[in-house]
BALOBA-1460 file (C-alpha; in Angstrom, 3 decimals):
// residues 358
<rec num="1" residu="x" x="41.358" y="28.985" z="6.126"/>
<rec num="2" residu="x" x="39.938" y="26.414" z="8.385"/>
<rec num="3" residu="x" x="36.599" y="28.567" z="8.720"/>
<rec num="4" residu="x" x="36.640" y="28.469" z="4.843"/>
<rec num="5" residu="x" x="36.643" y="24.844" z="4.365"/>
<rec num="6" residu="x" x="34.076" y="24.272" z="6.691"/>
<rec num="7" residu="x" x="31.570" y="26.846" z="5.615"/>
<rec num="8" residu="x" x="32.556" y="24.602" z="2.093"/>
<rec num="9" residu="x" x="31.558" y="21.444" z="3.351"/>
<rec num="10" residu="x" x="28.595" y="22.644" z="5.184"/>
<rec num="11" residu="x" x="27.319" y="23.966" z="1.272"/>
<rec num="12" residu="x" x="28.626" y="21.069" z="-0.439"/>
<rec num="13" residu="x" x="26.489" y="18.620" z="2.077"/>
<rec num="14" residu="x" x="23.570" y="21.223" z="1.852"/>
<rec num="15" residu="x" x="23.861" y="20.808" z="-1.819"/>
<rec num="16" residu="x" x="23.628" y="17.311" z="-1.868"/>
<rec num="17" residu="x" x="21.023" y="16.668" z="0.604"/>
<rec num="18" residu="x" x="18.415" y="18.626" z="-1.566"/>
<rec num="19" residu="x" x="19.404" y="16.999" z="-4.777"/>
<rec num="20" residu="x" x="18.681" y="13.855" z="-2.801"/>
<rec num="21" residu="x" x="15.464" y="15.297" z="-1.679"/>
<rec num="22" residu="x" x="12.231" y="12.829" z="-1.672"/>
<rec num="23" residu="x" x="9.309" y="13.885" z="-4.122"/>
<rec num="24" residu="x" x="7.277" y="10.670" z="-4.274"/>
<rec num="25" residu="x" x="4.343" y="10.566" z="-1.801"/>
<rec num="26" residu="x" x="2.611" y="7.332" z="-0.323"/>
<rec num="27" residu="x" x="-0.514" y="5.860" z="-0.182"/>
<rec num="28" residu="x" x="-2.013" y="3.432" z="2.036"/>
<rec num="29" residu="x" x="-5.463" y="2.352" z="1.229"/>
<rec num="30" residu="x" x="-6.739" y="0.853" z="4.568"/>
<rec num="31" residu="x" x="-9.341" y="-1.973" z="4.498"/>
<rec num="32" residu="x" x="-10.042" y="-3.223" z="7.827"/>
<rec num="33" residu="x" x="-13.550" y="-4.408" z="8.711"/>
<rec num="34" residu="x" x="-13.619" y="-3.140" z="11.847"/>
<rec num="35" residu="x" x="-17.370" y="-3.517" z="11.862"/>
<rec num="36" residu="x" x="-17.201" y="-7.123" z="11.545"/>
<rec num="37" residu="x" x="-20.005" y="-9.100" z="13.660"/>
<rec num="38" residu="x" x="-16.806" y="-11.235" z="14.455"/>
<rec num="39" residu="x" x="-15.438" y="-9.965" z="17.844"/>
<rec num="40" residu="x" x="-11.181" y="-10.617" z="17.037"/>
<rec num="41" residu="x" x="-11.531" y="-9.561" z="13.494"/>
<rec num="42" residu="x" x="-13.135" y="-5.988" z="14.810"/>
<rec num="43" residu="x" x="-10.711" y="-5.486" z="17.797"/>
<rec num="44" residu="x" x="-8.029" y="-6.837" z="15.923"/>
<rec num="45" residu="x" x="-8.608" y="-3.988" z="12.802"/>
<rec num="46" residu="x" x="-8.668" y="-1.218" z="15.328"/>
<rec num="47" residu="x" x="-5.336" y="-2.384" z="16.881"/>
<rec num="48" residu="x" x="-3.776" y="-3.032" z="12.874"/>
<rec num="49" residu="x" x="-4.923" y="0.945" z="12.208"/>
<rec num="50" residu="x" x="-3.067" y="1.812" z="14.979"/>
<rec num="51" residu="x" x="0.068" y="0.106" z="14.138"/>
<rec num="52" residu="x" x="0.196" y="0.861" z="10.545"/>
<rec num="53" residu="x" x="-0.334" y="4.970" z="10.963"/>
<rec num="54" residu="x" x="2.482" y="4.132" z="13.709"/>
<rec num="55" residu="x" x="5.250" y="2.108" z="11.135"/>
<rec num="56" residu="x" x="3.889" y="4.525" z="8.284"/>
<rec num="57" residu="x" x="4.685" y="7.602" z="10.134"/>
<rec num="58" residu="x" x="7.979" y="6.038" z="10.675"/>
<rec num="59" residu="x" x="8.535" y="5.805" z="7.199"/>
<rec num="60" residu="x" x="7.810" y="8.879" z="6.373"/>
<rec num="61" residu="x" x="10.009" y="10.670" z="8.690"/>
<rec num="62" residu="x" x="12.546" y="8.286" z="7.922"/>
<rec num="63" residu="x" x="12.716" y="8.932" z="3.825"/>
<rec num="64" residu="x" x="12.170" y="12.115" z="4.038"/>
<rec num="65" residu="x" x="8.400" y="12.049" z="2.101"/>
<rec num="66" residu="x" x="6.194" y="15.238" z="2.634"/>
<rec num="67" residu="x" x="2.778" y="13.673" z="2.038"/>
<rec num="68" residu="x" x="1.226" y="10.562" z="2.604"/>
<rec num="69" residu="x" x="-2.585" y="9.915" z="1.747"/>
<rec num="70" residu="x" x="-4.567" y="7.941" z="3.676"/>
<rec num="71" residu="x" x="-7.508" y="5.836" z="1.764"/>
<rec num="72" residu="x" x="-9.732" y="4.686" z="5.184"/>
<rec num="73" residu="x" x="-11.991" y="1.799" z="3.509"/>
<rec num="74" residu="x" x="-13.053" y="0.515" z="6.842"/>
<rec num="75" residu="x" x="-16.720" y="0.349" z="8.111"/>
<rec num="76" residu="x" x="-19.900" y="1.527" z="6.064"/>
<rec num="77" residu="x" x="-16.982" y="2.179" z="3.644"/>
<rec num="78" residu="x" x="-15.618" y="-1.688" z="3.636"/>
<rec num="79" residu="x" x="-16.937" y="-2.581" z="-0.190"/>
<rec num="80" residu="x" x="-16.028" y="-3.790" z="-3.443"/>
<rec num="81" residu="x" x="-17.541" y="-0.466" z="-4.733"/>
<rec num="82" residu="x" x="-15.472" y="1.757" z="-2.795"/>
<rec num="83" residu="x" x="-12.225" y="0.077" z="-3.454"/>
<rec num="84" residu="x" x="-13.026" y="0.376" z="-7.081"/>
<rec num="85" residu="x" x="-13.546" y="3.653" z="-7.264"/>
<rec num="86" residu="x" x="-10.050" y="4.363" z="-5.031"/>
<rec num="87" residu="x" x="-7.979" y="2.545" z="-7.550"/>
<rec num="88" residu="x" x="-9.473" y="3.645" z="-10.695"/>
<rec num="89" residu="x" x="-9.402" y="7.202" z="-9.545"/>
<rec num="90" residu="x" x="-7.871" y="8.294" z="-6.688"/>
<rec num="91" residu="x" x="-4.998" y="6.335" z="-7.332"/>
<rec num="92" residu="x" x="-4.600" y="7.031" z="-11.115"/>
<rec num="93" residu="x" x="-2.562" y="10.444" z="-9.763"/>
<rec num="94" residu="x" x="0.598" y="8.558" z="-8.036"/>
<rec num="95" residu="x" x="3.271" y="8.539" z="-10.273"/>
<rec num="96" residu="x" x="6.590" y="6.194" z="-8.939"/>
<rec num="97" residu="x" x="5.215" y="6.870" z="-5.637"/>
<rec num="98" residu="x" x="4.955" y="3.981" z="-2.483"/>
<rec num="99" residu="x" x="2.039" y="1.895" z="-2.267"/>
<rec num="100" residu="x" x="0.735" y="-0.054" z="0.519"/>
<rec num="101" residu="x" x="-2.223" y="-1.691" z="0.586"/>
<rec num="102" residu="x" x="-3.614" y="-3.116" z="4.268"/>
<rec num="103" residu="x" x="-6.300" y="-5.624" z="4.179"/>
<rec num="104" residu="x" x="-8.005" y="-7.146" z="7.332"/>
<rec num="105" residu="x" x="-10.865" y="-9.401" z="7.460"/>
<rec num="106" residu="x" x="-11.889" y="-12.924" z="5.430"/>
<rec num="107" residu="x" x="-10.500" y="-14.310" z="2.710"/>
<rec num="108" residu="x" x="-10.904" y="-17.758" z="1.123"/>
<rec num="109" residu="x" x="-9.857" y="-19.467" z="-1.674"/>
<rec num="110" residu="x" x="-11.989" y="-21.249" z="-4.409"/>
<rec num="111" residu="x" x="-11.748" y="-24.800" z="-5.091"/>
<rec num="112" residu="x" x="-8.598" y="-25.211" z="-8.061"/>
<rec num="113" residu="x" x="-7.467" y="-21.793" z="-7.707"/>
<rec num="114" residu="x" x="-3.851" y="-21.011" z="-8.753"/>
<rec num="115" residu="x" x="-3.593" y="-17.621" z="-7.513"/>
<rec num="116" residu="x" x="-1.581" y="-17.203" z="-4.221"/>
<rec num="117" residu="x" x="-3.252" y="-13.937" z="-2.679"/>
<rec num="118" residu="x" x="-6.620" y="-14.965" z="-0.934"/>
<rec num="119" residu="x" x="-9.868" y="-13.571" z="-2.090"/>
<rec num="120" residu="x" x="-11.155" y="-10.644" z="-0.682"/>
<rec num="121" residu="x" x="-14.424" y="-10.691" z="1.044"/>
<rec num="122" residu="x" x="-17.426" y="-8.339" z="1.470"/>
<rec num="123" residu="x" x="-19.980" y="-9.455" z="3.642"/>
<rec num="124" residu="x" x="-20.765" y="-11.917" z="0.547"/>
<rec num="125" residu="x" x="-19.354" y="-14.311" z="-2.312"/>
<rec num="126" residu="x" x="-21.205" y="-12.157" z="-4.999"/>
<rec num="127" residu="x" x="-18.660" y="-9.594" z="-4.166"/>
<rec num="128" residu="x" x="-15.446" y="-10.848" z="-3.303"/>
<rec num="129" residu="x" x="-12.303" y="-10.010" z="-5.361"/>
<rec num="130" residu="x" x="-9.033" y="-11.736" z="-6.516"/>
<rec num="131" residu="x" x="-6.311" y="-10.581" z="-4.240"/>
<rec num="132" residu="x" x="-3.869" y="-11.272" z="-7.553"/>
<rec num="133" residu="x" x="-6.174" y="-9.421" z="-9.524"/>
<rec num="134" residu="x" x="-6.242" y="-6.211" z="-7.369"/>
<rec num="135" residu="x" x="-2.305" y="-6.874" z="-7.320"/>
<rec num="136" residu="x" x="-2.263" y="-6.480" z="-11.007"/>
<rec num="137" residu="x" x="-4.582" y="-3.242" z="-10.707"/>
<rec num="138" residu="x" x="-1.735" y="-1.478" z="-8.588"/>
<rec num="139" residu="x" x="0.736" y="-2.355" z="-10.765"/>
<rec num="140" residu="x" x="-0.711" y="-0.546" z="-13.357"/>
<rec num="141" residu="x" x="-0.958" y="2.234" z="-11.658"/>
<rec num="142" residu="x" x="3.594" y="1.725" z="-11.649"/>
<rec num="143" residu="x" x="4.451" y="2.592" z="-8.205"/>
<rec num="144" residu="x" x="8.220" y="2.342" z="-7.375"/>
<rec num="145" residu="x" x="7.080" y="0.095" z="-4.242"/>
<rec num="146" residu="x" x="4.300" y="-1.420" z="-3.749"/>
<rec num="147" residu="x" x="3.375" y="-3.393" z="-0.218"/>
<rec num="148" residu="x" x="0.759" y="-6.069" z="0.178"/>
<rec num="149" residu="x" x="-0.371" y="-6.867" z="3.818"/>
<rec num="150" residu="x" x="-3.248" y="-8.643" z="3.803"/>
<rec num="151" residu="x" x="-4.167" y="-10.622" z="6.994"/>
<rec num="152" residu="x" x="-7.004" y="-13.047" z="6.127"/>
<rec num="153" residu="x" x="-7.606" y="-16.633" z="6.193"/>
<rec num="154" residu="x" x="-6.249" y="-18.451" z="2.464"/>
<rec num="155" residu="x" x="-8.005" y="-21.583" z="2.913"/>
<rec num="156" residu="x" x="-10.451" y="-23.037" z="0.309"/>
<rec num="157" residu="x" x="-14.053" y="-22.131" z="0.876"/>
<rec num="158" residu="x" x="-16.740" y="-25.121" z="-0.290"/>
<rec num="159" residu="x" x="-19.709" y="-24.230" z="1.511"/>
<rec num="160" residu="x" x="-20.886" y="-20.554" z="0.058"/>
<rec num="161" residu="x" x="-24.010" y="-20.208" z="2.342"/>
<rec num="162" residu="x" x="-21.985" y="-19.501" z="5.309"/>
<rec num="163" residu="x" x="-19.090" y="-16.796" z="5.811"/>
<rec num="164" residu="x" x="-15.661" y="-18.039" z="5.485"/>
<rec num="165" residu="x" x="-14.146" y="-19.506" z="8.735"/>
<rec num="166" residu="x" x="-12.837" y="-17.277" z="11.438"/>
<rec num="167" residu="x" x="-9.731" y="-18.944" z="13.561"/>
<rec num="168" residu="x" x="-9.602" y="-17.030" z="16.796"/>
<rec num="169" residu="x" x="-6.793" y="-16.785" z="18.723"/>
<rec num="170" residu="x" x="-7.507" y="-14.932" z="22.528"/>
<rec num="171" residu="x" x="-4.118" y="-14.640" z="23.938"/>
<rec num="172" residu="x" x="-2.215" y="-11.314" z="23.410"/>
<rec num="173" residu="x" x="0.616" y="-11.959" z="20.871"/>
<rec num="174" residu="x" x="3.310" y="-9.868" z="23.081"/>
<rec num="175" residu="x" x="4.475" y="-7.830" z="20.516"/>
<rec num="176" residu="x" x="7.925" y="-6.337" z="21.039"/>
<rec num="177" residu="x" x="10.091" y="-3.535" z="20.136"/>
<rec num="178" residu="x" x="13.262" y="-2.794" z="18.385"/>
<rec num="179" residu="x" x="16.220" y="-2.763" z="21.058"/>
<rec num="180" residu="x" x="17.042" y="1.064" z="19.525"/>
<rec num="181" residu="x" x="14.801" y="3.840" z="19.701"/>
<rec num="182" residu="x" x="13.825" y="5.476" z="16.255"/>
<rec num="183" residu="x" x="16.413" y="8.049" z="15.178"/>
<rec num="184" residu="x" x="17.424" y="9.739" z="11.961"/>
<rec num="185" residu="x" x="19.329" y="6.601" z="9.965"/>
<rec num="186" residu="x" x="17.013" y="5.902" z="6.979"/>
<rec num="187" residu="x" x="17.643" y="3.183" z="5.407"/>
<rec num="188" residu="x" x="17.042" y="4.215" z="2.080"/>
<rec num="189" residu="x" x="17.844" y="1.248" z="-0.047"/>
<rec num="190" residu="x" x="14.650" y="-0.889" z="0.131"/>
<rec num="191" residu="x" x="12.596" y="1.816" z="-0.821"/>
<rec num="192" residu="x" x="14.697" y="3.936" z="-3.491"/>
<rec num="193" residu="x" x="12.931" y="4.061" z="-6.358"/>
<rec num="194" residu="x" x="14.794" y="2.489" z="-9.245"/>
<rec num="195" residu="x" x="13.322" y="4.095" z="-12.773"/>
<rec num="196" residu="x" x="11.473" y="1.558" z="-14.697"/>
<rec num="197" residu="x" x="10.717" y="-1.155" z="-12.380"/>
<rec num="198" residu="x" x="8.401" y="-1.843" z="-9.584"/>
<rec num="199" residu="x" x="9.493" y="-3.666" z="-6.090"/>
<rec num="200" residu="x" x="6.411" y="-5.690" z="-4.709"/>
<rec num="201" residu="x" x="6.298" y="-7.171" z="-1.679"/>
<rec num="202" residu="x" x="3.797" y="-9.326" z="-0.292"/>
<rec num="203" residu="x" x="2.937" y="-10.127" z="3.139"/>
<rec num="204" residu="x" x="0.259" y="-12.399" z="3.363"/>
<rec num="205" residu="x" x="-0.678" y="-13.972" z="7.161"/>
<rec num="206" residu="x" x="-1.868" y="-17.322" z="5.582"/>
<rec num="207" residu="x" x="0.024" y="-19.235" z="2.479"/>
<rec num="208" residu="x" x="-2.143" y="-21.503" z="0.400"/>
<rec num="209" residu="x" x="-4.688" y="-23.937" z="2.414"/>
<rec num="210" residu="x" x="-3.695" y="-22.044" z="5.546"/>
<rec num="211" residu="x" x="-5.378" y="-19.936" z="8.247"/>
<rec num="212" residu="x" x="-5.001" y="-17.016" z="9.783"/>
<rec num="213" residu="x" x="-5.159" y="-16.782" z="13.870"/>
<rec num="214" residu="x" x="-6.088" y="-13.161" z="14.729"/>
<rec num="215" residu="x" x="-6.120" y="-11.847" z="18.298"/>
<rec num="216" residu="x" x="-7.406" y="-8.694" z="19.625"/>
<rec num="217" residu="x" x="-3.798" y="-6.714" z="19.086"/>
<rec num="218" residu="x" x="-3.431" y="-7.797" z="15.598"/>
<rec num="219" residu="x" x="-2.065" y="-11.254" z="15.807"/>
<rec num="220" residu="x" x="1.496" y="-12.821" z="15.614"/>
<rec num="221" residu="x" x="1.904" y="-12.104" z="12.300"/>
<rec num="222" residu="x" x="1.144" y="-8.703" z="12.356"/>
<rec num="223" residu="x" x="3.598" y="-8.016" z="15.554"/>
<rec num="224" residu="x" x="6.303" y="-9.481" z="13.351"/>
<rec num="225" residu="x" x="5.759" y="-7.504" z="10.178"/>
<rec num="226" residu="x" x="5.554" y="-4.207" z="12.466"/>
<rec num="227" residu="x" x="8.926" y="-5.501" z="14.459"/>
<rec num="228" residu="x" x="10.389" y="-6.078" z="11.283"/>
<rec num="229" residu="x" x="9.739" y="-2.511" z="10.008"/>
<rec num="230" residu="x" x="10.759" y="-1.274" z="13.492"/>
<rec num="231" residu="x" x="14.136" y="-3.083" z="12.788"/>
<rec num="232" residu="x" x="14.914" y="-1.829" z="9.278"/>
<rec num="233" residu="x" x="14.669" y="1.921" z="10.403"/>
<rec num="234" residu="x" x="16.426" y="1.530" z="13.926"/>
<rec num="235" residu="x" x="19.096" y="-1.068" z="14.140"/>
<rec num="236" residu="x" x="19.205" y="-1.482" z="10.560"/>
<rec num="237" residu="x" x="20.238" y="-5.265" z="10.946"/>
<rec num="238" residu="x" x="17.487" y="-5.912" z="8.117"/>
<rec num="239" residu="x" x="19.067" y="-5.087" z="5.058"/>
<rec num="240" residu="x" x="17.173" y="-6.834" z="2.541"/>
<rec num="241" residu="x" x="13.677" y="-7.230" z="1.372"/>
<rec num="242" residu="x" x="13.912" y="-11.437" z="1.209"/>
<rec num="243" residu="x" x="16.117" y="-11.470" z="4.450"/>
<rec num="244" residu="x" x="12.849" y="-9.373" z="6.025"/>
<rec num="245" residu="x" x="10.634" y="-12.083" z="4.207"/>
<rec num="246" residu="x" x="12.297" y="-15.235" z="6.079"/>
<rec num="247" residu="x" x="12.937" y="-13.313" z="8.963"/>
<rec num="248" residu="x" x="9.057" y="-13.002" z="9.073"/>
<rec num="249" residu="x" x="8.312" y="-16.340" z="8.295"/>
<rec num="250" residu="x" x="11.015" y="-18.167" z="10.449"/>
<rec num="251" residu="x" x="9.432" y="-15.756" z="13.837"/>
<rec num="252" residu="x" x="5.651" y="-16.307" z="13.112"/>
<rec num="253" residu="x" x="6.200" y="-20.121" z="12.780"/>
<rec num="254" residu="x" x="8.493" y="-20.275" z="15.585"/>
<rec num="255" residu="x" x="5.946" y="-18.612" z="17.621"/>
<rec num="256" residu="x" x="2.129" y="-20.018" z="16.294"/>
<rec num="257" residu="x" x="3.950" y="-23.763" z="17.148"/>
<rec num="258" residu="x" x="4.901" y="-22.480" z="20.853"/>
<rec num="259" residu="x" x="0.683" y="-21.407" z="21.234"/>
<rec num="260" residu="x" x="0.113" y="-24.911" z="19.480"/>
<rec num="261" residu="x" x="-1.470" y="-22.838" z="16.365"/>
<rec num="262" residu="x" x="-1.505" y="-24.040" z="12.851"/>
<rec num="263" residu="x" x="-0.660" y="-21.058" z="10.885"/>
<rec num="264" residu="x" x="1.872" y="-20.477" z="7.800"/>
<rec num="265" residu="x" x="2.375" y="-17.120" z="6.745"/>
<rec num="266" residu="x" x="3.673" y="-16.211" z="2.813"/>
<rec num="267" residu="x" x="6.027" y="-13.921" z="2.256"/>
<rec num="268" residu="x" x="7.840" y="-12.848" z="-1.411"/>
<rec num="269" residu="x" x="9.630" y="-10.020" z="-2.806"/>
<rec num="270" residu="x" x="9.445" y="-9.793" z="-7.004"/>
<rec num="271" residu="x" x="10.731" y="-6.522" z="-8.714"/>
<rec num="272" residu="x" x="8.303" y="-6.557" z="-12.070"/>
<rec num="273" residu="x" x="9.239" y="-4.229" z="-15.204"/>
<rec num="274" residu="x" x="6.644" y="-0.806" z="-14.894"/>
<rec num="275" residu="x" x="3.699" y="-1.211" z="-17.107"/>
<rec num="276" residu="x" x="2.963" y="0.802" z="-20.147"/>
<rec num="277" residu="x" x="-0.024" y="3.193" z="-19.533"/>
<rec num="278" residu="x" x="-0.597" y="2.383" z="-23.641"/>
<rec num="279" residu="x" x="-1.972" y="-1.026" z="-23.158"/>
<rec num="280" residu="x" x="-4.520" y="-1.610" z="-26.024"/>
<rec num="281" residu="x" x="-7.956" y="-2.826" z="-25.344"/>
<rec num="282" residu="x" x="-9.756" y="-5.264" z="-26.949"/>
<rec num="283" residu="x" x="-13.883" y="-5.084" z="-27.852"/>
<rec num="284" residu="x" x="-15.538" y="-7.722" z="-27.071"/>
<rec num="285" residu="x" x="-19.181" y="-7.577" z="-29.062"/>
<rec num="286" residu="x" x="-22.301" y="-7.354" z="-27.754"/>
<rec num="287" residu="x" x="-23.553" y="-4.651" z="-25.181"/>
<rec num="288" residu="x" x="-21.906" y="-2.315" z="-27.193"/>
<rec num="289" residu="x" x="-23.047" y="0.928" z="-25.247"/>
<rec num="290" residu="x" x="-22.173" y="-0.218" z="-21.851"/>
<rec num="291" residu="x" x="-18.384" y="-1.033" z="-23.403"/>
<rec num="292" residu="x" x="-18.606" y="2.529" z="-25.446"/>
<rec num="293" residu="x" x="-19.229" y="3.895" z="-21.599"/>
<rec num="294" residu="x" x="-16.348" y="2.459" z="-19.882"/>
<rec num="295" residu="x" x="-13.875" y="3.108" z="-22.759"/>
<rec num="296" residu="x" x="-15.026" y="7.106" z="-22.954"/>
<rec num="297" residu="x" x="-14.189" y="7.086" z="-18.698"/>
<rec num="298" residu="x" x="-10.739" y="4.786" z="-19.207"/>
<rec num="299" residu="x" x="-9.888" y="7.166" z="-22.207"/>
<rec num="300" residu="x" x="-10.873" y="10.252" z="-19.790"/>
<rec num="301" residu="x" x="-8.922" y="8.953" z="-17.004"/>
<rec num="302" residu="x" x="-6.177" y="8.523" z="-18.967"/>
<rec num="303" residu="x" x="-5.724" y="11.678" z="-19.889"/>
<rec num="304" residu="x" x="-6.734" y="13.353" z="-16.786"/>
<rec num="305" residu="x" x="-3.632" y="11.322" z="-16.012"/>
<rec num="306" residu="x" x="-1.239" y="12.671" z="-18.314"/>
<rec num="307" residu="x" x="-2.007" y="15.782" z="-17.496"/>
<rec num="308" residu="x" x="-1.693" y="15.896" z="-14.055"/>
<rec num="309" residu="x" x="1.532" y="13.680" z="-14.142"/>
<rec num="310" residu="x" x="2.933" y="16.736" z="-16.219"/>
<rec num="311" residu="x" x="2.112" y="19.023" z="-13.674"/>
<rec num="312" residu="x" x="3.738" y="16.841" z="-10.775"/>
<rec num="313" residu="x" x="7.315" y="16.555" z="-12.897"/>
<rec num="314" residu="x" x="6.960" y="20.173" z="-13.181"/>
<rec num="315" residu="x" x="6.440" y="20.360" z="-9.367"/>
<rec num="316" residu="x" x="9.093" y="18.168" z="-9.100"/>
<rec num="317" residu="x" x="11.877" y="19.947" z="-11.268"/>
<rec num="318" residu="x" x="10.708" y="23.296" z="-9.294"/>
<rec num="319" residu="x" x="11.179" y="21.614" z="-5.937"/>
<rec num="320" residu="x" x="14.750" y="20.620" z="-6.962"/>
<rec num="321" residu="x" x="15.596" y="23.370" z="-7.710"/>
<rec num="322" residu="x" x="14.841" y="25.838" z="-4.919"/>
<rec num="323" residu="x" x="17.064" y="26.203" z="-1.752"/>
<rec num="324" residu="x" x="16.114" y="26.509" z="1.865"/>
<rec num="325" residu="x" x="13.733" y="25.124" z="3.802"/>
<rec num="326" residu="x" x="10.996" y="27.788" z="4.274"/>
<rec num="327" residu="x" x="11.186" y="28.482" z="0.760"/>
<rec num="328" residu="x" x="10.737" y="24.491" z="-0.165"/>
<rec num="329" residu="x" x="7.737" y="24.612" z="2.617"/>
<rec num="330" residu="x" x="5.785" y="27.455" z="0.878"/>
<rec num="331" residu="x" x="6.769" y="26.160" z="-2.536"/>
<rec num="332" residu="x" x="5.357" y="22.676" z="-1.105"/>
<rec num="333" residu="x" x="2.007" y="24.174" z="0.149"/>
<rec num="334" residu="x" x="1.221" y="26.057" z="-3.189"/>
<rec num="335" residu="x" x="1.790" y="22.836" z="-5.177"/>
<rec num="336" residu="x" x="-0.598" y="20.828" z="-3.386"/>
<rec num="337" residu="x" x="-3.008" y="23.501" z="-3.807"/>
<rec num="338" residu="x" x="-2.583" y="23.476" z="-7.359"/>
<rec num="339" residu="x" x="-2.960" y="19.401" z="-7.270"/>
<rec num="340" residu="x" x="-5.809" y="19.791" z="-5.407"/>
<rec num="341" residu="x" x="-7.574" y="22.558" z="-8.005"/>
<rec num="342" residu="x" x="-7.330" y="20.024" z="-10.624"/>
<rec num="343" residu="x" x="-8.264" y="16.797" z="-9.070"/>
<rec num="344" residu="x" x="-11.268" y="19.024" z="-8.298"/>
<rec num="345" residu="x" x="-11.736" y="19.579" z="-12.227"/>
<rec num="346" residu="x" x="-10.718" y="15.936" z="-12.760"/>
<rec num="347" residu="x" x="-13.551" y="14.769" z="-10.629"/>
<rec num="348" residu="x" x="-16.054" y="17.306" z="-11.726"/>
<rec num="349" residu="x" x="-15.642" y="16.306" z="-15.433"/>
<rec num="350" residu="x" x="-15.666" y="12.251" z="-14.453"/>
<rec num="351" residu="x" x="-18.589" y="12.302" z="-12.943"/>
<rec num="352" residu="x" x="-20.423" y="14.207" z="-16.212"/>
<rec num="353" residu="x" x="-19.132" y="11.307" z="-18.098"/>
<rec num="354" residu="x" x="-20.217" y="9.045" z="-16.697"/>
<rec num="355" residu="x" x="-23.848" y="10.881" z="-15.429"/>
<rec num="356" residu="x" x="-23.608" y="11.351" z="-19.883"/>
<rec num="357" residu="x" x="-23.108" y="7.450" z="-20.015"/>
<rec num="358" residu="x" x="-25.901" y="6.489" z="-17.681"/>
């Protein structure tokens, strides 16, 4: 009898763990200029990389998520262009997935701007973008989490012929660890994904009018936000996204006023209604062929979205309902294959558009 109720439980908890099982995936789009002609801002990105794959890997292990896609913007690759074409396509496939989007390098602010995220910038002004206006992007693309962690100066920018200022900071910013090792206690709560809404965190190294200090291991603020993480998946005294906000805040001040720095990080946590895919357009006349263009690709994209969104809820509902592991693993290996056939046919019939628009 006793052998019978625990070969129960062991099914019932077998049971439950794979109707718990993850199925999002996340993405981390990377862009560090790690070919910057500024000495801390190129050590400092190779040392950020590091950390990230580290507190990402974490993650993953932690939650349970089979896949996580790297988007490396750094180097020849650290553009406007490239960015562009990473969140208008690449991107369009997640579906209620996790999100996080790394920036290192300058940002500055334009005189009378409202927006809190600093601008992003690209070797030049010509190029730089809104940091609330790529925000807005990957909302539309309604991620169940999405993570900002951009680590650039926020200060306001008068003189354009010069590149925005660069703060350095040469002492090491003795990061520390998490007083227990990693081991298998997700904490699953921050990042569950709750069905309509998005969580959106943002973790900014400078607030408004401030700048950021960055050192050759990533710089105060950056040790904090990977302690942090370190925290919510091993001792778990981190419970809640605004308790990790001020927790942030309160250790990077404490610790830029000790070196004598004047630094003020930004931290918030909003949770914003998803976005309807259906948002209409509006025409604006004149240059009515280059508009014609980009509505043909937005209405392609959009239903090379549907599409493959279909086939992921089918994966999805398949996964769920499978048992065993090796079985899950093979099933797991043929459905990426089949993602990866149509991206393939995706692509292939994006770029005849727009070679057609040209």
């Amino acid at each position: 009898m006793l052998l019978q109720r625990l070969l129960l439980l062991c099914l019932c908890t077998t049971f439950f763990t794979s109707l718990y099982a993850e199925t999002r995936h996340i993405h981390v789009i990377q862009m560090l200029d790690d070919n910057s002609p500024t000495y801390l801002i190129r050590e400092g990105s190779r040392s950020i990389d590091y950390g990230v794959q580290r507190e990402v890997d974490r993650m993953q292990k932690a939650l349970g998520i089979s896949d996580v896609h790297y988007y490396r913007l750094n180097g020849h690759n650290f553009n406007r262009e490239a960015l562009d074409f990473v969140v208008d396509y690449q991107l369009a496939y997640q579906e209620r997935d996790i999100i996080i989007f790394v920036y290192t390098g300058h940002g500055f602010r334009d005189a009378g701007s409202s927006g809190q995220l600093p601008k992003l910038y690209f070797g030049g002004y010509e190029n730089a973008m809104e940091g609330d206006e790529l925000r807005f992007r990957l909302l539309e693309k309604n991620p169940s989490l999405l993570i900002n962690l951009v680590i650039a100066c926020n200060s306001t920018q008068v003189d354009q012929r010069v590149a925005p200022g660069r703060p350095e900071d040469s002492a090491p910013s003795s990061g520390r660890l998490a007083s227990v090792p990693t081991g298998d206690r997700p904490y699953h709560v921050l990042f569950s994904d709750q069905p309509g809404y998005t969580k959106v965190i943002d973790l900014v190294s400078a607030d408004r009018e401030y700048e950021t200090f960055l050192s050759r291991d990533g710089g105060i603020f950056f040790s904090e936000v990977l302690y942090a993480l370190q925290e919510v998946f091993a001792d778990q005294r981190l419970t809640s996204w605004p308790g990790i906000c001020s927790y942030i805040q309160e250790q990077t001040l404490l610790r830029t006023q000790e070196r004598g720095l004047r630094q003020k990080p930004y931290c918030a946590y909003n949770v914003f209604k998803a976005m309807d895919n259906e948002v209409p357009t509006i025409i604006v006349a004149g240059g009515g062929d280059a508009i014609s263009c980009r509505l043909a690709r937005k209405n392609l994209r959009r239903d090379q979205r549907a599409e493959l969104k279909a086939l992921r809820r089918r994966h999805r509902q398949e996964i769920r309902s499978l048992r065993g592991r090796d079985v899950r693993r093979l099933a797991n290996m043929r459905q990426r294959q089949e993602v990866g056939k149509m991206k393939y046919v995706h692509l292939q019939a994006y770029q005849r558009k727009s070679d057609a628009c040209k």
